[in-house]
N, C-alpha and C positions, 0 to 999 in steps of 0.2 A: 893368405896370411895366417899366420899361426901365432896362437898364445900359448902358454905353461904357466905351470905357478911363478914361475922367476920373470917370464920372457913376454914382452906386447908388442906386437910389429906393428905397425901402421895399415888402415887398408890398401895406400896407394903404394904398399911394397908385396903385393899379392903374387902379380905375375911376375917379378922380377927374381922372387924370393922360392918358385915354385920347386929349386932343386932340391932345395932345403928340407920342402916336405918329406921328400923320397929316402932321404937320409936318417933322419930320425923318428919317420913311423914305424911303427913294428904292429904286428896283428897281436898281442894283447893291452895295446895302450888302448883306451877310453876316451872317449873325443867327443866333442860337441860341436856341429855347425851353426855359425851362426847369422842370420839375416837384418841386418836394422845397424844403425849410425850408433846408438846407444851401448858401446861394447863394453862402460863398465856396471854395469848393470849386471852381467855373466860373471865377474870376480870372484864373487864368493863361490859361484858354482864349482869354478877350478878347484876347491877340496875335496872333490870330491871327482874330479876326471882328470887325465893327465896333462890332455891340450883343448884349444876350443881354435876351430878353423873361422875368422869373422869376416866376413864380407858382406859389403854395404849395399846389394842388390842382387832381384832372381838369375840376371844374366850370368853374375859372379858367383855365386853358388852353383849354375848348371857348372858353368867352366872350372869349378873348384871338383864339383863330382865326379866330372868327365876327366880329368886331371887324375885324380886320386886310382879311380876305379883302372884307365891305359894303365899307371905306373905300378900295378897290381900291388896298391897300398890301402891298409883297413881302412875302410869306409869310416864316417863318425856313427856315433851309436844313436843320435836323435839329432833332429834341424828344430831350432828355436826360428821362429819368425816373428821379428819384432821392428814391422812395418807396418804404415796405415795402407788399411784395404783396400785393394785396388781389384777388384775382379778378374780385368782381365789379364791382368799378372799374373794372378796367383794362378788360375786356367792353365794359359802357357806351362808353370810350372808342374802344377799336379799331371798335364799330361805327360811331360815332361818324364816325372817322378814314376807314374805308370804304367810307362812305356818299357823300362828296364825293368828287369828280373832282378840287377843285382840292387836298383835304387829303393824297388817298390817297399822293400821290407823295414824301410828305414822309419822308425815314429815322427811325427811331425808336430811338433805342438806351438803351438801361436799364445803371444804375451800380451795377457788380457787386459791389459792395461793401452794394447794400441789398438782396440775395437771398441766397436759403440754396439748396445743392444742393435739398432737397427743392421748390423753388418750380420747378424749371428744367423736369419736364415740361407742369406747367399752363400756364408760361409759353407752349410750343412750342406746346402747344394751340389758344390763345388767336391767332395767328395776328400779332399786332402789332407786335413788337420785330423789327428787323432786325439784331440786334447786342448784345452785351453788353461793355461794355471796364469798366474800373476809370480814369475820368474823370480823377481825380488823377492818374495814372499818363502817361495816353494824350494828356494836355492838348494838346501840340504836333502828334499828329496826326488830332485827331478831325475838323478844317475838310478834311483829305484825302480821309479814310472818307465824311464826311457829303456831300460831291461825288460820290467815286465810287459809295455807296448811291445817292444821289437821280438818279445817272445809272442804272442799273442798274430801276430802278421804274417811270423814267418809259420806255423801252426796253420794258420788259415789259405796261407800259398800253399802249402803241402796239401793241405785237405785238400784246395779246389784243386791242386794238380792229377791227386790223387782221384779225385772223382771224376776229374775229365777225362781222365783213363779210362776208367770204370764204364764212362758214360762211349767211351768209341766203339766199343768192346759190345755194348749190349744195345745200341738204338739201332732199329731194327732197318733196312734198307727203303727204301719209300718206294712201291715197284713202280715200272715204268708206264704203268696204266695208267697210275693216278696221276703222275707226272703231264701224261698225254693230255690226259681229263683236264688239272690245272692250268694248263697254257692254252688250251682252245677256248675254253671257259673266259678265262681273264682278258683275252687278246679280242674276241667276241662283244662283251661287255665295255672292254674299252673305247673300243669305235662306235659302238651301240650309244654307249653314254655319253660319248667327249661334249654335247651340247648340254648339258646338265651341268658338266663339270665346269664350262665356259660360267653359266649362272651362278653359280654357287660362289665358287673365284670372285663375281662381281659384290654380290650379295655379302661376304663373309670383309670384303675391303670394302663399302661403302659405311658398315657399321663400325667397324672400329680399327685401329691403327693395327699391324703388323702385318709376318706373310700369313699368305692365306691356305699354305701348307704347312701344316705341323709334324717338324721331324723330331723324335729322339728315340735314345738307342735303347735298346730292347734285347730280350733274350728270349732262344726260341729253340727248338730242336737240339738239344745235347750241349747246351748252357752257349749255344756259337751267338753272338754278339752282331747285330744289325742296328741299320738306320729304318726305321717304323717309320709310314707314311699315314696320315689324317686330315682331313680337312680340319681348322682351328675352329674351336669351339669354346676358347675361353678367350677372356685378357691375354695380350701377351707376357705377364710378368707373373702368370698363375703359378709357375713351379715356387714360388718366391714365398707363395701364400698358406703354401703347406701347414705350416706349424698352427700358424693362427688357426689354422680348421681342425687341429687333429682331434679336437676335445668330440665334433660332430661326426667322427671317423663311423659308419654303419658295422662295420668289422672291428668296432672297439671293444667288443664284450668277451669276443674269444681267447681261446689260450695262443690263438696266433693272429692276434689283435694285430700285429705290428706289421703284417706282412703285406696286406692289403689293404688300396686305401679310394674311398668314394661314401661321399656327404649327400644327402638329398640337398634337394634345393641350391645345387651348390651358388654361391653368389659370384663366382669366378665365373660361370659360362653365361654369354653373351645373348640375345633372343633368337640370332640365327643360328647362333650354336645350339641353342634349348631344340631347336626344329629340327636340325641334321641329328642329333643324338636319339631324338623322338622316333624318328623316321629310318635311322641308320645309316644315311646320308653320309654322315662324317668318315666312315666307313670306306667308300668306294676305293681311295686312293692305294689302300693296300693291295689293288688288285696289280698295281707295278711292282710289290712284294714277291709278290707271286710267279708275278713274269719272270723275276729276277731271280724264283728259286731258292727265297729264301723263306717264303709264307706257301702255306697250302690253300685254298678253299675251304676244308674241312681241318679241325683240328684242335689243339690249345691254345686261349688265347698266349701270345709273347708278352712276357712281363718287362716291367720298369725294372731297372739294374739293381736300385733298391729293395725291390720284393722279392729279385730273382734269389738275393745273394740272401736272403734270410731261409731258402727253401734246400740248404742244401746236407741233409741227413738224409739217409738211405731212400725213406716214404715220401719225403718233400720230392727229393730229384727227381723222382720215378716220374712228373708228370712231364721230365723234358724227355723222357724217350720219346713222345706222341710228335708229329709235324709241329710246327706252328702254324694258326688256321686262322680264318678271319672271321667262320661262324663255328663251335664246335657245342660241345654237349651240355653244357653249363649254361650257353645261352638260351637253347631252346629247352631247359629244363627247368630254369631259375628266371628268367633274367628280369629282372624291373623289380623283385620283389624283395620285399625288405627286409624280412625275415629270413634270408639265406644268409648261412656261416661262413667265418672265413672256411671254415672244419669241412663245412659243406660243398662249396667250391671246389676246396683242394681234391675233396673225397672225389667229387666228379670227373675233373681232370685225370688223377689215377686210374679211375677206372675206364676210361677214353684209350689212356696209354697201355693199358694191359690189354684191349679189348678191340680195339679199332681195326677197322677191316671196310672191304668195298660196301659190305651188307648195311654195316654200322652207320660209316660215311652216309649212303642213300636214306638212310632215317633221318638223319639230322638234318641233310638240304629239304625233306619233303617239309618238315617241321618250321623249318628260318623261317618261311614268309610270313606264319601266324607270330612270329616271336619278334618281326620288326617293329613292331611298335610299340612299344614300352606304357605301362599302366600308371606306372610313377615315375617322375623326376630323382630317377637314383643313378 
């Protein structure tokens, strides 16, 4: 469905009307998509865009984008979302929205007016909103925002396109030693351990609800993007709890406070999780990382998507040339102690990735065993 300053179609004339679009879009018209029942709430915006595309749901807008994008017709310049929050909607959608090259650059801003404080962590979560304004309010300068966001996206697609170049170009080959080394190692351990793992399973589900493997996606080796395996060591609804804690952040003091994040005492992990984090326990799972050739033995640790995507200037990136590893230099040189930087961390990581070698690797496994057990709850 399409509006203009003159024109307001109804949203049950979407699909029927979709010729229409192909017709009178052109790539310098200015357009707003729009999400939510409430379509004249966007009126006044229309002074300032030439049409607003409105449909009354995420199904409707994929098929609205996918529509536009086949009929090789300009995209809109920002999606308003002014719907009540629904998780796993908006999920579908941002992967949705992620998945394409041509969608991702689009700004996304949500009408502050259809969220409650308590939606506002999940939102951040969720990865998809650049922006939250109150649309009524903000009418006359959301065509500003929605330029400057879609400059800002598309700037930062280039960058990481541009460094994941950079980054194929110079991480260095993993030789087939270490390779040999990883898989005998991990496949070893694995049969070794499976009765431990049985225990742990039972032990991590008799205490509190959820599964008792913890997956999410991680970056590791030349920014490449994995599913991370852990035994759960917190709540299940800990990624939710972030905010609330950030004030106890131990990497809050640095000038890259923001990139890395872990509280002592955190109140989020559970008594068997305090035990496997103590002991390293929680740990093991990654050794089907490994299998899988995506984790080393030795190496960096892989970061949260959040951390990874703050690290990415020329010194930051350098520490994804190194593997991803499951014990690397930082642990057996820092680990539990509280007065390590985030400056500090990074530093070491760097120098792992400039330096790493069989010689190197063989220091760090002799070292892990003194460095499993942690002195503090950090």
């Amino acid at each position: 469905m399409i509006t203009g300053t003159t024109t307001l179609i109804s949203s049950t004339e979407l699909v029927p009307r979709r010729e229409q679009v192909a017709q009178i879009s052109s790539n310098t018209d200015k357009s707003f998509l729009y999400i939510g029942k409430s379509v004249n709430k966007t009126e006044k915006s229309l002074s300032f865009f030439d049409k607003s595309y409105d449909t009354a749901s995420f199904f409707l807008a994929k098929e609205h984008l996918l529509f536009l994008h086949s009929a090789g017709q300009k995209l809109p310049d920002v999606i308003i979302i002014d719907v009540p929050f629904n998780k796993d909607q908006l999920m579908k959608f941002s992967e949705f929205i992620g998945a394409n090259g041509w969608s991702a650059v689009i700004p996304v801003i949500y009408n502050e007016t259809a969220l409650s404080k308590n939606n506002l962590p999940q939102l951040k979560s969720i990865g998809l909103v650049d922006d939250i304004v109150n649309i009524n309010d903000y009418c006359d300068e959301l065509h500003k925002k929605a330029a400057f966001l879609k400059k800002v996206k598309t700037h930062a697609k280039q960058k990481a396109a541009d460094l994941a170049s950079v980054m194929d170009m110079r991480v260095r080959k993993i030789p087939y030693s270490k390779r040999a080394f990883d898989i005998l190692i991990a496949s070893i351990m694995l049969v070794a351990l499976a009765p431990l793992f049985l225990l742990i399973v039972i032990a991590i589900k008799m205490e509190s609800k959820g599964p008792a493997i913890y997956k999410s996606k991680r970056a590791g080796r030349g920014f490449k993007v994995f599913n991370f395996f852990k035994f759960r060591t917190m709540v299940a609804d800990a990624e939710l709890k972030v905010g609330e804690l950030s004030e106890f952040n131990l990497y809050g003091n640095g000038t890259v406070a923001s990139v890395f994040f872990k509280i002592k005492d955190d109140p989020r992990v559970t008594r068997v999780g305090a035990f496997l984090r103590n002991t390293s326990l929680d740990e093991l799972p990654q050794l089907i990382n490994v299998l899988r050739g995506e984790m080393s033995i030795v190496g960096n640790r892989p970061l949260p998507l959040y951390e990874a995507s703050a690290l990415t200037t020329n010194e930051g990136a350098e520490r994804f040339l190194a593997p991803a590893g499951i014990t690397g230099l930082w642990q057996v040189t820092k680990r539990g102690k509280e007065d390590m930087s985030a400056e500090e961390r990074l530093s070491l990581d760097i120098d792992y990735a400039r330096n790493h070698g069989f010689a190197s690797d063989f220091r760090i496994l002799l070292c892990t065993p003194t460095a499993l057990f942690q002195k503090s709850n950090v």
